[in-house]
N, C-alpha and C positions, 0 to 999 in steps of 0.2 A: 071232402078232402080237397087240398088247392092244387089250383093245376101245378106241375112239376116245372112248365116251361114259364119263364117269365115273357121279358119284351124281348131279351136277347139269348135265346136260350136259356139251359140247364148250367146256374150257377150258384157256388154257395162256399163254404171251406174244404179243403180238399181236405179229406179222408174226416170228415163229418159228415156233412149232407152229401158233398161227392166222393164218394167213396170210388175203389177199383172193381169193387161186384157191378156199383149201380151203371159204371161207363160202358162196361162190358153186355149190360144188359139192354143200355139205350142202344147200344152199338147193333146188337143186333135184333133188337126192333126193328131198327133204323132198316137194314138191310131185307128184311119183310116188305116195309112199306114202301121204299126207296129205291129198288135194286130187282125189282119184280118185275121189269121189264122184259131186259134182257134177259132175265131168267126164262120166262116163257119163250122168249126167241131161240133159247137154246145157247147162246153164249154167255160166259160169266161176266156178271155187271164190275166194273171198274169204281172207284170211289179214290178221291184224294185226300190224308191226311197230314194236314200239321198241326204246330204248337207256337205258343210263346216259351221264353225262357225258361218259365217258372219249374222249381225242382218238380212240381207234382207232377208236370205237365210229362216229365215220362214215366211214371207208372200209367197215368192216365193215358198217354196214347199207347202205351204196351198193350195194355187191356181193350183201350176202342179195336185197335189194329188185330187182336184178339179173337173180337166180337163180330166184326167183320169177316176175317179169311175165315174163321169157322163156321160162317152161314154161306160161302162161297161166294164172297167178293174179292176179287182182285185190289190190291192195296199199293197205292205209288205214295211212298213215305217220304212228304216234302221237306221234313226236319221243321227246325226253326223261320219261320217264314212271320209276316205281316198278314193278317186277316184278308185285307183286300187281294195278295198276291195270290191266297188261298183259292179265294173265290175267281179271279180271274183264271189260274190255271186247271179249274176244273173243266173252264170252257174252254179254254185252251186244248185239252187234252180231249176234249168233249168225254170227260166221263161222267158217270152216273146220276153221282153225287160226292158229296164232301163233307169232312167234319175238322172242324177248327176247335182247339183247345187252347182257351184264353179266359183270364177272367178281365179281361183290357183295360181298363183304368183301376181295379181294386188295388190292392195291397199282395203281396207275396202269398199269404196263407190260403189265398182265395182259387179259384179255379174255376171253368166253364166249358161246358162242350154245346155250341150251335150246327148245327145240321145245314147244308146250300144243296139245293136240288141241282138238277141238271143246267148246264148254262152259268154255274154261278149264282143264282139266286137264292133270297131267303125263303125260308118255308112259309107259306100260310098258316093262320090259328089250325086248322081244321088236322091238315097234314102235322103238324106237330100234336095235337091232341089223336090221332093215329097212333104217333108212334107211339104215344104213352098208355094207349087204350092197347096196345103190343105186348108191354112190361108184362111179364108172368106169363104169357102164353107160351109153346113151348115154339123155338126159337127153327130156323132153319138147319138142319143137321148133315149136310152133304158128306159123302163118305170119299173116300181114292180119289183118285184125278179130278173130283167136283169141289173140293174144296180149296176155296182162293190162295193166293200165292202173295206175300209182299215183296215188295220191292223198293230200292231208292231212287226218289225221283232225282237223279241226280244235277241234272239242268234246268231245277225248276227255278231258284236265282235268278240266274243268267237270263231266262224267258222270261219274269217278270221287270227285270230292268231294262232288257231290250223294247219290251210292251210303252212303260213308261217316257224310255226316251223319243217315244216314237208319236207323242203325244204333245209336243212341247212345240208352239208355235216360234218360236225363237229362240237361240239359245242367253245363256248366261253370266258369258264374259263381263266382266267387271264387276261383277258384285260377291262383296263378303259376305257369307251367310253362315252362322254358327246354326249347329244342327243338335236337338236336346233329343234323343234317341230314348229317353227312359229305361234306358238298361233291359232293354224291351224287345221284343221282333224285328226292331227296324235297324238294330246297331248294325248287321252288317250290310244290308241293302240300302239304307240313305246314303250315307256318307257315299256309295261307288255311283246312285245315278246325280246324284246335286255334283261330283268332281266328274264326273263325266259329260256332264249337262255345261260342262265351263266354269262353273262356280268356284270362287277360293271359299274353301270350306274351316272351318275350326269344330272340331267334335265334342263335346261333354256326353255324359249318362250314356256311354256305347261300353261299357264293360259289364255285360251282365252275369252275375253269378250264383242264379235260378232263385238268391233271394233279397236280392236287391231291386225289382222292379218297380219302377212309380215309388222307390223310396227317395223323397225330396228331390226330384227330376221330373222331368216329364210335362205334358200339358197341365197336370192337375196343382202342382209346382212352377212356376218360372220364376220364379227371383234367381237361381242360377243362370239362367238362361238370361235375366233382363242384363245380371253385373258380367256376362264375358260377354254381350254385345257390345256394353259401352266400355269394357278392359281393350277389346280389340278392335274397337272402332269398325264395327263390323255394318253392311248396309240394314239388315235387319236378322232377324232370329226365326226358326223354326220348331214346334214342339210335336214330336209324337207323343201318344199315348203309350200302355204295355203294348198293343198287338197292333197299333201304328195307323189304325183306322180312323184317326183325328188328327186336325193339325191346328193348333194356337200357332199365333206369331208376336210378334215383338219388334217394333220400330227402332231406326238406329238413337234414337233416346231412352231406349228402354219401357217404354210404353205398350200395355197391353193392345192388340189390336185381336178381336174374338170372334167366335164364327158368323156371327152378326155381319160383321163389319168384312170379313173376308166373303160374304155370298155377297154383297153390294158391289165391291170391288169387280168380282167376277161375272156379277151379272150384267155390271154395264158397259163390261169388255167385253161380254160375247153379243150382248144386243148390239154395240157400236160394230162388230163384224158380221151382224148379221146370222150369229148362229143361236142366239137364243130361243126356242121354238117358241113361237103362239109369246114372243115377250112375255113369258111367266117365271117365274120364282118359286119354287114350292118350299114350304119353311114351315117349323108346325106352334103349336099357340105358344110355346116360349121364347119366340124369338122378340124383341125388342121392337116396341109402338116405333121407335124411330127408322128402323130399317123399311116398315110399310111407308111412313111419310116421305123418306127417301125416294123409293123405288115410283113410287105415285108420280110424282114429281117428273121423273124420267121418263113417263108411259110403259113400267111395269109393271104387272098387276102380281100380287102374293095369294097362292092356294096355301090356307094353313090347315095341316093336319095334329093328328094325336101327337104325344112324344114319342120317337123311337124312331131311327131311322128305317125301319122296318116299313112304318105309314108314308114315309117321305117317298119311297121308292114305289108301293104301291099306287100311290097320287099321280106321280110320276110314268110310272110303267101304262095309268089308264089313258094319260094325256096327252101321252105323248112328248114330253116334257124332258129338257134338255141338263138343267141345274136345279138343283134342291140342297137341302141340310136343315143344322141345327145351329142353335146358336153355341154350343158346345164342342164345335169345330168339326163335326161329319160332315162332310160336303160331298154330293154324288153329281160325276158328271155320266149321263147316262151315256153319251157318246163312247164309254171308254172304258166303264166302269158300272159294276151291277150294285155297288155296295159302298161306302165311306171310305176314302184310301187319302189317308194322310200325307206319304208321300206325293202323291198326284195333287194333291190340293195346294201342296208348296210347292212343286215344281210350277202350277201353273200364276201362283199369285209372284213368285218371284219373276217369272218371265214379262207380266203384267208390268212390276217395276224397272227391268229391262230394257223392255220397249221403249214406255212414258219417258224413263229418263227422268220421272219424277220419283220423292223418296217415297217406302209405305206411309208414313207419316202422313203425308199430303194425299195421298188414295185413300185412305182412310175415312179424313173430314167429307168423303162421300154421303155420308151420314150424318145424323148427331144422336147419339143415344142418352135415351128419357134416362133420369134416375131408374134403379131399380134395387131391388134387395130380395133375396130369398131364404125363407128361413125353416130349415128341417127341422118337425116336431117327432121326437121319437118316442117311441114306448104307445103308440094310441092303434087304437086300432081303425086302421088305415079302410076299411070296409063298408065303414060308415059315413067314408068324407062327404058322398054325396048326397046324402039321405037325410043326415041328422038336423030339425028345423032350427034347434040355435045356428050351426055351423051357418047355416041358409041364410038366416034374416042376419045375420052379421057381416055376413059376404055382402049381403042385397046393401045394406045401409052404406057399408064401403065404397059398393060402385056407386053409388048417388052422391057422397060427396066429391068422388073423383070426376065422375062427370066425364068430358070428352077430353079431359087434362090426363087421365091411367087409364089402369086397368087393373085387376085381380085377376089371380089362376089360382084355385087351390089344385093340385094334382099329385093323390096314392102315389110314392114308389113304385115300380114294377119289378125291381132288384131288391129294396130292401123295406123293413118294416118303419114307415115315416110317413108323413107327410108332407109335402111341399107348400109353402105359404109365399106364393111370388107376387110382389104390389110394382107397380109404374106408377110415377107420377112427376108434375111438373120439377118436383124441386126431393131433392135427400131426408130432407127434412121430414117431410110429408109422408113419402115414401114409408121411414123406417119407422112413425109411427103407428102407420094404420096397420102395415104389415107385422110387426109386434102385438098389436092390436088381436088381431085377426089370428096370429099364432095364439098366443093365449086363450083365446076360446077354444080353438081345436083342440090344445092341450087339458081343458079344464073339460070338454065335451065329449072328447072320443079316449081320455087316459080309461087302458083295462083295469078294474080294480086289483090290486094285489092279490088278493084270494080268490080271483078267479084264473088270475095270471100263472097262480102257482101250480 
């Protein structure tokens, strides 16, 4: 059977694969494996809950919220909040544990419940295969006064923008910065720490209506985002995700600047202050050949891990290690933050152009990014990318003629059924045919046959 939890939790189509039994039941697994502390101390363990916008996302927390007070957890009900704010005020409040419901960059119909242990942090494989190894057992059952209580957290906002502002080496006067909220978590908390931070702000994608999320807004989207920076002459752009744990940007010409290019930025503004620890970067194998030739350059060195910010923080967490991400715009400053927080990651690349005085534009060319192309092979079965000898000797012959000029990644989905087929190389050209190339076999290699499919 497959495991239930992917890279980022329990995610899939609300009321399909996530149904209101199945959240209800993670919930209180959850509270078994998660909440058994305090329990034995004799007081009832604490847990914090929010959401993103999405309609499901309140039957889903009705029922987490649910699954919790009924195994006698104490429940501070954060509403609609940003993932990372989630995770932050769990330490904040230092409760137990927490569960965020997001499916953060998907689409509307989608939904997700991840679990953050004590402190804000993500779960281990182990601890999350607990709680599913939990499912069906018979759950916590406290009777009278042992049975949790919820509640609203009702200053949990306010204590995550006070956190934020609190974080900002400078403030922000002078610069225009249009804010793409993705109709998402962040609409009502960006816009008050970037106008509070100093910032002249211009808002899009801040009106969410549970089913409007990451609909043609948001990080995964910027063509709105490129045309009201350059409509309003704005100094550069900012993009959340749905649950705001990512931030793209956008230079005052409209130009993509990506999380590549934003960890470079910030890595060698915190090495130039001296707070980069051990000058390291943790960044995992899709980040772009040109961000390591970058960083080299500077006397940075790159630990790359698996994808998922989940690896980035672990690398991190061992290292002692101050900045990590993806190229997909998670950026963790471990100073400040236990997890990807998109707002933090703009407030602080905006301050960066604050200070300099110079544009993104120009922070930017920090870097030069290799071509690259990647191309989703869907319908195959993703199981055997690593095994199968065509896939192998095609990959092999690839790297041989890329030489020290690319690279290849093939890399399984962990959210969806695909493949990933990523080439680097000198020129676009190159690039898009070997990675073409290379998709084609995996598709001719690993496609399930119809009738076994059926």
């Amino acid at each position: 059977m497959a495991r239930l939890f992917g890279t980022d939790g329990v995610r899939g189509l609300a009321n399909g694969l996530l149904t209101a039994e199945l959240a209800l039941q993670l919930a209180q697994a959850a509270a078994v494996v998660l909440g058994h502390e305090r329990t034995e101390g004799g007081a009832r363990p604490r847990a914090v809950v929010a959401r993103d916008p999405r309609a499901s996302g309140e039957f889903l927390a009705a029922a987490v919220e649910a699954g919790l007070s009924s195994s006698g957890i104490d429940v501070y009900d954060a509403g609609v909040l940003p993932t990372p704010a989630a995770a932050y005020l769990i330490a904040d409040l230092d409760a137990d544990f927490g569960v965020m419901i997001s499916a953060s960059h998907n689409p509307a119909p989608d939904n997700g419940i991840k679990f953050f242990a004590r402190g804000g942090q993500k779960l281990p494989d182990e601890v999350e295969d607990a709680i599913e190894a939990q499912l069906g057992k018979e759950p916590a059952r406290p009777v009278a006064g042992d049975v949790g209580r919820i509640q609203r957290f009702a200053d949990a906002e306010d204590r995550y923008i006070v956190h934020l502002l609190g974080t900002l080496p400078n403030r922000l006067e002078g610069l225009k910065i249009v804010l793409d909220c993705a109709h998402g978590a962040a609409s009502g908390c960006s816009p008050q720490v970037f106008a509070s931070a100093g910032a002249e702000i211009v808002v899009i994608g801040a009106d969410p209506d549970g089913l409007n999320i990451n609909d043609g807004v948001g990080s995964t989207h910027l063509d709105q985002l490129k045309n009201a920076v350059i409509k309003n002459g704005a100094d550069l752009g900012i993009a959340h995700d749905g649950d705001a744990d990512r931030c793209l940007a956008v230079d005052h010409e409209g130009n993509e600047v990506d999380g590549d290019q934003i960890m470079a930025i910030l890595a060698l503004a915190l090495k130039e202050s001296g707070k980069l620890n051990d000058d390291v970067l943790v960044a995992t194998v899709m980040s772009n050949l040109g961000l390591k030739i970058a960083l080299r350059g500077a006397g940075i060195t790159i630990r790359e891990t698996a994808v998922g910010d989940r690896y980035v923080l672990e690398e991190m967490r061992a290292g002692g290690f101050s900045l990590g991400g993806e190229q997909s715009g998670h950026v963790i400053f471990s100073d400040y933050a236990t997890t990807g927080d998109g707002l933090l990651t703009g407030l602080q690349l905006a301050a960066q152009v604050a200070r300099t005085g110079r544009t993104l534009q120009d922070l930017a060319k920090s870097m030069t990014k290799l071509p690259q192309l990647m191309i989703n092979v869907k319908g195959v079965d993703k199981s055997r990318a690593a095994t199968d000898e065509g896939v192998a000797a095609a990959v092999a012959a690839a790297e041989l003629e890329l030489g020290d000029t690319g690279r290849v990644l093939l890399r399984p989905s962990g959210t969806e059924a695909l493949v990933r087929v990523m080439v680097e190389a000198a020129d676009m050209e190159t690039a898009t045919r070997i990675c073409t190339e290379l998709a084609a076999v995996v598709e001719d290699r690993l496609t399930v046959p119809r009738e076994l499919a059926l």
